[in-house]
C-alpha positions as CSV (number, residue, x, y, z in Angstrom):
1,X,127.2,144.5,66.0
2,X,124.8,141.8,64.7
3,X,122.6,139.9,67.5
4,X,124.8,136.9,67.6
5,X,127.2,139.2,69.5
6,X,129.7,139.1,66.3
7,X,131.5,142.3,64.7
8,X,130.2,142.0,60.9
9,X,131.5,144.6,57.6
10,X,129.9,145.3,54.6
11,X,131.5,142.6,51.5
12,X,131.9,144.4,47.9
13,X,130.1,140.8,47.0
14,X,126.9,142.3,48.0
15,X,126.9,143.7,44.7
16,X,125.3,141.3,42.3
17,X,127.3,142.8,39.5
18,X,130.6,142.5,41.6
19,X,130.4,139.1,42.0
20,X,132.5,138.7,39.1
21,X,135.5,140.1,40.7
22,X,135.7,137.4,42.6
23,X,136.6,135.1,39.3
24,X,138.0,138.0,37.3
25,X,141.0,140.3,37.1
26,X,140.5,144.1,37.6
27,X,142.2,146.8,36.2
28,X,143.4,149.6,37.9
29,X,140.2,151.3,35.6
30,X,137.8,149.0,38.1
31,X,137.3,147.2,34.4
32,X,136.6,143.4,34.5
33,X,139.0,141.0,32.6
34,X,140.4,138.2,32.3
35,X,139.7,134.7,34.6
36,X,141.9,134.7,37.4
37,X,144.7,131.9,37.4
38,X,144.4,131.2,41.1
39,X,140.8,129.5,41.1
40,X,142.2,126.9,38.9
41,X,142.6,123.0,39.9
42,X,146.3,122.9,38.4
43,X,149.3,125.5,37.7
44,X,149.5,126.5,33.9
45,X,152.9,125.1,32.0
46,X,155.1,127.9,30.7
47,X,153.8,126.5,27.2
48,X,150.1,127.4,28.6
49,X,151.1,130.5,30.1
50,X,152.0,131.8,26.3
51,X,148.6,130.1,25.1
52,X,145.8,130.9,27.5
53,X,147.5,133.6,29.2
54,X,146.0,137.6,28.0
55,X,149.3,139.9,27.8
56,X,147.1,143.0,28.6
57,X,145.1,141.8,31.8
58,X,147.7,138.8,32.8
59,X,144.6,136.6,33.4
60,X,142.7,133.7,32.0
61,X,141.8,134.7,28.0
62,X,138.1,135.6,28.3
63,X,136.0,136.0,24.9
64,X,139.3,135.1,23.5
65,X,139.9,137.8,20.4
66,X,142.9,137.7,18.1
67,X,143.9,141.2,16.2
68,X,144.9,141.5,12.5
69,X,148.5,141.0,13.5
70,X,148.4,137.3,15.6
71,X,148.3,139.1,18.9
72,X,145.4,137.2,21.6
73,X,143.8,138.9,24.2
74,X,140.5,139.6,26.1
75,X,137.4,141.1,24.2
76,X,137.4,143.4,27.0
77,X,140.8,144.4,26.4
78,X,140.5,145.1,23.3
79,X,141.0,148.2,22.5
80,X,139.1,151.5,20.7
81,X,138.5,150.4,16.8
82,X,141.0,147.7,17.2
83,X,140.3,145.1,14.1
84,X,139.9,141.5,15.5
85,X,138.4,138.0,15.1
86,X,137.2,135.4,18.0
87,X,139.0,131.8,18.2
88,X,136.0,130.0,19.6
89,X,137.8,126.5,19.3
90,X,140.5,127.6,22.1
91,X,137.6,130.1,23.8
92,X,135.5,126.4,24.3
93,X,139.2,124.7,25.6
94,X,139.4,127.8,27.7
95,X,135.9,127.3,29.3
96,X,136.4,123.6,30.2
97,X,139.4,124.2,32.4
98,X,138.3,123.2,36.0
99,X,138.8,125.3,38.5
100,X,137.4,125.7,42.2
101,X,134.8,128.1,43.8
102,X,136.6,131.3,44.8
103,X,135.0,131.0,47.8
104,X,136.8,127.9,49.0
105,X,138.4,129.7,51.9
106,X,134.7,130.7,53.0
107,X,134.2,126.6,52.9
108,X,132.7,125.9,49.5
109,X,133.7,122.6,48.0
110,X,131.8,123.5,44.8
111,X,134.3,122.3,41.6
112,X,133.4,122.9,37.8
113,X,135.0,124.5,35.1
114,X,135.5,128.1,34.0
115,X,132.3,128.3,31.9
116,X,130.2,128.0,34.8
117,X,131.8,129.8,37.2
118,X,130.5,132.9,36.9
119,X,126.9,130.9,37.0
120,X,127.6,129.2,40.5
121,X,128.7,132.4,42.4
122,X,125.0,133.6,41.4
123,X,123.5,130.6,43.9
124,X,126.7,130.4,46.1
125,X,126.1,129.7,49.9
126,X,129.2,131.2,51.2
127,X,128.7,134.6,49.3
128,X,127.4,137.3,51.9
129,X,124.4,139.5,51.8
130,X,122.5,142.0,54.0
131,X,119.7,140.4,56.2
132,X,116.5,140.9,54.2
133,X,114.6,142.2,57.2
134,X,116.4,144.9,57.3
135,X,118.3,144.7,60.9
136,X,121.7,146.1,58.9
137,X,123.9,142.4,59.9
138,X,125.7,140.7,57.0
139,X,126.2,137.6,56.8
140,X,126.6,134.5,54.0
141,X,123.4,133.1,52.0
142,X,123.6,129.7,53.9
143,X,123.2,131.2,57.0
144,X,120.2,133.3,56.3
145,X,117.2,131.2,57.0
146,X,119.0,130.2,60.5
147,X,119.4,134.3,61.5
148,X,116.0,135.0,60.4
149,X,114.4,132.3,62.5
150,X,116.3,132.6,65.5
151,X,119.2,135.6,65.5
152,X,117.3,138.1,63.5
153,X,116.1,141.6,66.2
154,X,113.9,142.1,63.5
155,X,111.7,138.9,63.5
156,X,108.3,137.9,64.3
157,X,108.0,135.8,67.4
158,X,104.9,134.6,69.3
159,X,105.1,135.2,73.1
160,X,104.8,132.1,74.8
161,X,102.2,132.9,77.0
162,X,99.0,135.0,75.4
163,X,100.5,133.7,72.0
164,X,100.3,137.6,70.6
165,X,103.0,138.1,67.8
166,X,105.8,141.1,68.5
167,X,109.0,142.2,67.0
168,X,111.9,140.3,68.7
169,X,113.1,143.9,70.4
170,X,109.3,144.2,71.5
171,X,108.9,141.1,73.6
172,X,111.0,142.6,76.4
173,X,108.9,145.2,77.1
174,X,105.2,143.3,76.8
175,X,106.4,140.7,79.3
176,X,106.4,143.2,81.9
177,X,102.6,143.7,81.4
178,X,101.5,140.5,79.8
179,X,98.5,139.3,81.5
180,X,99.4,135.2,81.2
181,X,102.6,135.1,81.9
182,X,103.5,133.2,85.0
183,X,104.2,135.0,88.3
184,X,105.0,134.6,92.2
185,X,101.9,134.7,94.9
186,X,102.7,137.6,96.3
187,X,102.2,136.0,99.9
188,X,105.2,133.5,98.9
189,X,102.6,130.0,99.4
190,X,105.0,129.3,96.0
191,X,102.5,128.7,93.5
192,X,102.8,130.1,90.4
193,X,99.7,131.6,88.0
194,X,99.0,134.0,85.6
195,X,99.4,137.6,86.5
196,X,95.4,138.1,85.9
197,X,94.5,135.3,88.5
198,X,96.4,136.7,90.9
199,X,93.2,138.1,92.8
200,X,91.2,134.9,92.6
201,X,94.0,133.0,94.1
202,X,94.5,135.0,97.3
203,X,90.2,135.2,97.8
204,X,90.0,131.5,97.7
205,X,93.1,129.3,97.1
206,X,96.1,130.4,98.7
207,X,97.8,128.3,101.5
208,X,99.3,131.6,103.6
209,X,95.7,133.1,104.6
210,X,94.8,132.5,108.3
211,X,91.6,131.3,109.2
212,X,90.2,129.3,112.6
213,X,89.9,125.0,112.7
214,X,86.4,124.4,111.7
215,X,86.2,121.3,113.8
216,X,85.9,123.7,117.5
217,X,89.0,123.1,119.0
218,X,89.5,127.0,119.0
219,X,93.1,127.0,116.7
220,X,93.6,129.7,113.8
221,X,96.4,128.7,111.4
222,X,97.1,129.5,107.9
223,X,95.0,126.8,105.0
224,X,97.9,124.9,104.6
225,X,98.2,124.6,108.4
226,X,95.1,123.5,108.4
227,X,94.4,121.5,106.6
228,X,97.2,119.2,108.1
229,X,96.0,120.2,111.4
230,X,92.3,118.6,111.1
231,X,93.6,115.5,109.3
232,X,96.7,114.6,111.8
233,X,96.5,117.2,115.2
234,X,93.6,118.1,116.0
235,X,91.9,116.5,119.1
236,X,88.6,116.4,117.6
237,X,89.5,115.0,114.4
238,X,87.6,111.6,114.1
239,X,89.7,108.5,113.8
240,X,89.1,105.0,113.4
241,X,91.0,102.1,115.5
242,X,92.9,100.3,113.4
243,X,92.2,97.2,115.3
244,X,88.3,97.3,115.6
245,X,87.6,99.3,112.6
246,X,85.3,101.4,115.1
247,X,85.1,105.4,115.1
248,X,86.4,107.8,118.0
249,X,87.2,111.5,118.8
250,X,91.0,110.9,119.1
251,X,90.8,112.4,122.4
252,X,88.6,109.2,123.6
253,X,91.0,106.9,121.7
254,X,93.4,106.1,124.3
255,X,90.8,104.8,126.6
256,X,89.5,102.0,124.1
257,X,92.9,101.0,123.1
258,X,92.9,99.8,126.6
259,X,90.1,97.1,126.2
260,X,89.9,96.9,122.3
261,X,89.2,92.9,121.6
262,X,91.1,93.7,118.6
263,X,94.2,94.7,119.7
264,X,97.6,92.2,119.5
265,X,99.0,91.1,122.7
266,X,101.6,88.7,123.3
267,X,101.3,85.4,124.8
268,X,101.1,85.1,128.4
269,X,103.3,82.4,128.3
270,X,106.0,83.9,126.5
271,X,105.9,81.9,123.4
272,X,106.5,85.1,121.4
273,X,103.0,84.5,119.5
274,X,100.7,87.8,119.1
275,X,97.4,87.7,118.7
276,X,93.7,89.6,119.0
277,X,92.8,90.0,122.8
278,X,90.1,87.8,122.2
279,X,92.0,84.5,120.9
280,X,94.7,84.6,123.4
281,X,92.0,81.6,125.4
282,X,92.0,79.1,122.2
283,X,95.2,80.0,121.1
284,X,96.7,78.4,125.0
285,X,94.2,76.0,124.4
286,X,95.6,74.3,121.0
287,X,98.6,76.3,119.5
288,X,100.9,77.7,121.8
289,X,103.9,76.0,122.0
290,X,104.9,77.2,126.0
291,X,102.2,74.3,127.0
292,X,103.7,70.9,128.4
293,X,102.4,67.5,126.9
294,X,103.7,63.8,127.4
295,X,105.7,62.4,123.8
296,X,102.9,60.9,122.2
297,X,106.3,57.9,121.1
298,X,105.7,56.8,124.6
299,X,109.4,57.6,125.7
300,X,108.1,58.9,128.8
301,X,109.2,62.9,128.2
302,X,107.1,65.5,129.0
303,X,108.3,68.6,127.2
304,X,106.7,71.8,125.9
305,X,105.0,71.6,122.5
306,X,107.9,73.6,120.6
307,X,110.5,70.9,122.5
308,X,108.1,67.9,121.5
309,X,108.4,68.9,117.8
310,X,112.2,68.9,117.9
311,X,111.8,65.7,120.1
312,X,109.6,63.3,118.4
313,X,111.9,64.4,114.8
314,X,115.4,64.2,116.2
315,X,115.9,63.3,120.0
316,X,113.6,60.5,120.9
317,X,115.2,57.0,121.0
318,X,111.5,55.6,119.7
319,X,111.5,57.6,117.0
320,X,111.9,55.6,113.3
321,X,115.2,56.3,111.6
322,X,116.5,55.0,108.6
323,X,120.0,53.4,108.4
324,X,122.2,55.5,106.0
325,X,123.9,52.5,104.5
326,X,121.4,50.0,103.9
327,X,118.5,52.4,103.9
328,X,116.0,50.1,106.4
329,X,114.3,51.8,109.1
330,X,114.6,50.9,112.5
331,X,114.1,52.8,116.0
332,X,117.1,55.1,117.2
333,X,117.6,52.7,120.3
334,X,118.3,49.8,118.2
335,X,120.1,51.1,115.1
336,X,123.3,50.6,117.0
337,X,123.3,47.1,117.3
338,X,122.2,46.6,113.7
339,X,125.3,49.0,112.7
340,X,127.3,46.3,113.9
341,X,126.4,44.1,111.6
342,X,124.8,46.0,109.0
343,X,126.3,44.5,105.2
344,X,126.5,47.7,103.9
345,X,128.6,49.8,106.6
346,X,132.2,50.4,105.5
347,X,134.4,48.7,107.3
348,X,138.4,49.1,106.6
349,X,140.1,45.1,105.4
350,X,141.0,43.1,108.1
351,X,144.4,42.4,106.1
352,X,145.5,46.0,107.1
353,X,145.7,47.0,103.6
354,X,144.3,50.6,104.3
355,X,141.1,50.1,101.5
356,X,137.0,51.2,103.1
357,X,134.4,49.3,101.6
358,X,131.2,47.6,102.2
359,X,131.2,44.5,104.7
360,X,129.5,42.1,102.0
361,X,132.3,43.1,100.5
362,X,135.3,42.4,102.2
363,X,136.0,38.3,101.2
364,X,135.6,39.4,97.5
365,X,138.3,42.5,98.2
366,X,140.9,40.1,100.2
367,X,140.3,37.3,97.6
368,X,140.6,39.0,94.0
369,X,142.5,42.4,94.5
370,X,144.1,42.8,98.8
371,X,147.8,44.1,98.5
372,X,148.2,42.3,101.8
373,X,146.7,38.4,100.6
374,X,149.6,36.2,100.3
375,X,149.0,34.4,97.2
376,X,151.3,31.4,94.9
377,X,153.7,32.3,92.3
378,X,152.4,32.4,89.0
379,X,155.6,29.9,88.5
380,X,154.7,27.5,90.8
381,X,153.2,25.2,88.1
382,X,157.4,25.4,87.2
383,X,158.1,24.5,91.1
384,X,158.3,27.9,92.8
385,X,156.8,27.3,96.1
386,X,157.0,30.8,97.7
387,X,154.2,33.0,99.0
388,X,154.2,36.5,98.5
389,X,151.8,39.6,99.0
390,X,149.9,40.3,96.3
391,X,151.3,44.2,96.3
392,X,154.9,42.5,95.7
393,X,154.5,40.0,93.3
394,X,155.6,42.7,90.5
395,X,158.9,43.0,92.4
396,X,159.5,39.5,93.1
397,X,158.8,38.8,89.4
398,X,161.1,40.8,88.6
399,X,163.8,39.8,91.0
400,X,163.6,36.1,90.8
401,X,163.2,36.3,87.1
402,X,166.9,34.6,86.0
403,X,165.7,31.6,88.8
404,X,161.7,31.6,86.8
405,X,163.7,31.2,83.7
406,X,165.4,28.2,85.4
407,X,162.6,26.4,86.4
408,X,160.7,27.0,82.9
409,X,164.1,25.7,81.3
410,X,164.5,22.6,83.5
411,X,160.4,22.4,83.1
412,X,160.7,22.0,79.5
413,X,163.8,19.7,79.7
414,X,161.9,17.1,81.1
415,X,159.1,17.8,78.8
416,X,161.5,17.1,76.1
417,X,163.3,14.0,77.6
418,X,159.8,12.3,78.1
419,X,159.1,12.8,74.5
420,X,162.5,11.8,73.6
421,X,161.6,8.8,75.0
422,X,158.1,8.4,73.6
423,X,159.4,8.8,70.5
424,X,162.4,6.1,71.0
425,X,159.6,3.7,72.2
426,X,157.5,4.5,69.1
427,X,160.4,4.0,66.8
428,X,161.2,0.7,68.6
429,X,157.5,-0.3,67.8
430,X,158.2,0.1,63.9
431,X,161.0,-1.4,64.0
432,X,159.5,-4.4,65.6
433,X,156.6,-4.1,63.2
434,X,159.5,-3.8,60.0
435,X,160.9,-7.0,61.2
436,X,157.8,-8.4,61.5
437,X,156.8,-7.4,57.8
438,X,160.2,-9.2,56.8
439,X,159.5,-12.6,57.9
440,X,156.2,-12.2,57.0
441,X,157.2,-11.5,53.6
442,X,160.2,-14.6,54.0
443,X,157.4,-16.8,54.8
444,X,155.1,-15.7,51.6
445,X,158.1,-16.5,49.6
446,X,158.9,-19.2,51.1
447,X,155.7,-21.1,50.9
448,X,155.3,-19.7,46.6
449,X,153.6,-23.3,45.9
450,X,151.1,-22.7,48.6
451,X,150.6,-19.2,46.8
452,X,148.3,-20.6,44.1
453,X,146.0,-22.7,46.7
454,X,146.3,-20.5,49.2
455,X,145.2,-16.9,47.1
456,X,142.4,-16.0,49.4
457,X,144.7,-16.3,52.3
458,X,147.2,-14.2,50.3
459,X,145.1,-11.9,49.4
460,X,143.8,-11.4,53.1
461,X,147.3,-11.0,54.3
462,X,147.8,-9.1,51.5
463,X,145.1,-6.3,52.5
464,X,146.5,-6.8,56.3
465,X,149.7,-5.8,55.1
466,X,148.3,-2.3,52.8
467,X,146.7,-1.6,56.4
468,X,149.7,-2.5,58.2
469,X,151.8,0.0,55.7
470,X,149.3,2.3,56.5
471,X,149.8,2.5,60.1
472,X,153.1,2.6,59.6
473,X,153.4,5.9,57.1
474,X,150.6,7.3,59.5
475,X,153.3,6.7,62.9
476,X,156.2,8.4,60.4
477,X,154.4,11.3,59.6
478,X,153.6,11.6,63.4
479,X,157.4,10.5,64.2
480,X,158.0,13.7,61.5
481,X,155.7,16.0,62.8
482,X,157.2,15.4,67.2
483,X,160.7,15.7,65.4
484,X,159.9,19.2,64.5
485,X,158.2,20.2,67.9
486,X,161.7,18.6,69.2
487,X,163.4,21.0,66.9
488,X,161.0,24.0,67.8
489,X,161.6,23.2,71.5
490,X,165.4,23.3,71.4
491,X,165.1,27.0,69.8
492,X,163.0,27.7,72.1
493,X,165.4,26.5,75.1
494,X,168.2,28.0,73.1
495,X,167.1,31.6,73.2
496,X,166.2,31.0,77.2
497,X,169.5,29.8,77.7
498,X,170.4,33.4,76.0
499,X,168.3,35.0,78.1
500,X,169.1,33.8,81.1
501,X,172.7,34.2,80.6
């Protein structure tokens, strides 16, 4: 049984010469043959099996040797004055096969080829030895230097406490004698020391020796007694007041505390103020807030300090407050009136029309946007005379739209008679002028002797008449231009006519 607690048996491997029987065939002679098929990465082919296979061992062809009558084999199976010849180009093909570490099961994931096989099981982790201090476990190469430092019975360790080196199985038996190592007082005060200070402790140190108070009061405790006895319980212990900063046997303590000038008291008057004993005077004086004064508004209160501070901030009607909505400051008693007229209070519409705004702003409201103004058709330019509310004007537009329709129509009738009739009175006035042209023209005939004498005349009429003309194309083209409004119009009271229909 090793020290890791694990059964362990001696491996034929430990034999450096019998590592090869882990890569090579043996005979039932204990000779060493041919490779072993099994470490290879891939299964011969029949073809290969005739090829690389030796008929004699049934492994791998090693030192591949070939006999006077074609027959292959192992150089190590050749036998006694047996004539042969080596094939070293198929013994080279032979050494290139890969193959895995035999060892694989063990955990190796070494992977090479036959030739250096043999080679790799010399420096292979997973091959087991004997421990080389000599404490008889066996146990694989790789985990050698771990057992040596820290398994191994037979190692050299250091004990932690005089730092002497023993054999692992020694230690046991120096730590019952080792002079450093740590141990118990032996009066249980719980510290722990070395076993060679032992002595010293309990002469000088330890907490569990009794001894009497060395301030008189006549007590014999253990150290550790007392020494929480003359810093907290004993009555002759000095102390200082923690109000004075003065020293006293705490036995006389008491009877200062009673007239320390120090020492916080509450306020006579109950204002829940503490203070030193000897401030309580100014502090009634100036501070406390139990003391009844007149409100320095002039509202004619009297109130205690703490009310008047409250008061004067939030309760007296002279006190200057500033008006939410216009933001002017005015005193509390007369903010009400100006609330009632203040321009920028919200106020609801007067209309009913269930809208909040500022007062200033009220006429503007009922005049541009008030559901509840009454306000004019947009159609009574066309002669609809009825007043609706603003939030129903949609609905009236839409149900009185055939009548709107109406009323444009009949609108734009007249429209078109009175231009009708413009026109007929400008076409009259050509006319008029046409016939006036005429006789004019009769009379210049007329009168042809006069022509000669009279050419300047002519020739003035003449111009008269170019302008004349020109008026007259100018009142056609405008006679041209109402015709086609006419036109335009008609469509236009054609498709209404659809419409309304």
């Amino acid at each position: 049984i090793c020290s890791e607690g694990m059964a362990t048996k001696l491996d034929v491997s430990l034999q450096p010469d019998i590592l090869r029987s882990l890569c090579r065939v043996i005979t039932e002679g204990g000779r060493y043959r041919g490779y072993k098929k099994d470490i290879l990465t891939e299964n011969l082919s029949e073809r290969d099996n005739t090829v690389f296979v030796c008929p004699r061992c049934k492994g791998i062809l090693r030192e591949l040797c070939i006999s006077t009558d074609g027959e292959q084999f192992c150089s190590c199976c050749k036998k006694e004055r047996e004539q042969t010849h080596p094939n070293i180009h198929v013994n080279n093909m032979i050494l290139c096969f890969k193959c895995y570490c035999p060892l694989i099961s063990r955990g190796c994931d070494w992977l090479g080829t036959l030739g250096d096989c043999e080679n790799h099981l010399d420096t292979c982790g997973y091959v087991q030895e004997m421990c080389k201090l000599k404490c008889g476990v066996v146990l694989q190469r790789n985990d050698h230097v771990t057992h040596e430092k820290e398994n191994c019975v037979q190692r050299i360790v250091k004990c932690e406490h005089c730092e002497k080196n023993f054999k692992f199985c020694e230690l046991t038996e120096h730590l019952d004698v080792c002079p450093k190592i740590k141990v118990l007082c032996e009066l249980k005060c719980g510290l722990v020391m070395c076993r060679d200070k032992v002595a010293q402790h309990l002469e000088k140190e330890c907490g569990q020796v009794e001894e009497n108070c060395e301030l008189g009061c006549g007590m014999k405790l253990t150290r550790d007694e007392l020494r929480i006895h003359v810093t907290d319980n004993c009555v002759q212990r000095v102390v200082t007041c923690e109000h004075c900063d003065k020293n006293f046997k705490f036995c006389e303590l008491t009877e200062h505390l009673d007239v320390c000038p120090k020492i916080k008291v509450l306020c006579e008057l109950k204002c829940g103020l503490v203070m030193c004993r000897d401030k309580v005077a100014q502090h009634l004086e100036k501070e406390c807030g139990q003391v009844e004064e007149n409100c320095e508004l002039g509202c004619g209160m009297k109130l205690t300090r703490d009310e008047l501070r409250i008061h004067v901030t939030d309760n007296c009607v002279q006190r200057v407050v500033t008006c939410e909505h216009c933001d002017k400051n005015f005193k509390f008693c007369e903010l009400t009136e100006h609330l009632d007229v203040c321009p920028k209070v919200e106020v609801s519409c007067e209309l009913k029309c269930g809208l909040v705004m500022c007062r200033d702003k009220v006429i503007e409201h009922i005049d541009r946007d008030c559901k509840e103004k009454e306000i004019e058709c947009p159609f009574a330019k066309y002669k609809c005379v009825k007043l609706i509310k603003r939030q129903y004007l949609d609905t009236h537009l839409e149900e009185k739209e055939t009548e709107h329709l109406k009323l444009k129509l009949d609108a734009i009738e007249d429209i078109v008679v009175k231009q009708s009739e413009l026109i007929e009175k400008q076409n009259k006035t050509i006319a008029d002028q046409g016939l006036m042209i005429t006789k004019q023209n009769e009379t210049i005939t007329g009168q042809g002797d006069m022509v000669t004498k009279q050419n300047e005349t002519i020739t003035g009429q003449g111009r008269m008449i170019r302008k004349q003309n020109e008026t007259i194309a100018s009142q056609g083209d405008m006679i041209i231009k109402q015709n086609r409004k006419i036109e335009t119009m008609s469509q236009e009271i054609g498709s209404l006519n659809k419409n309304a229909k």
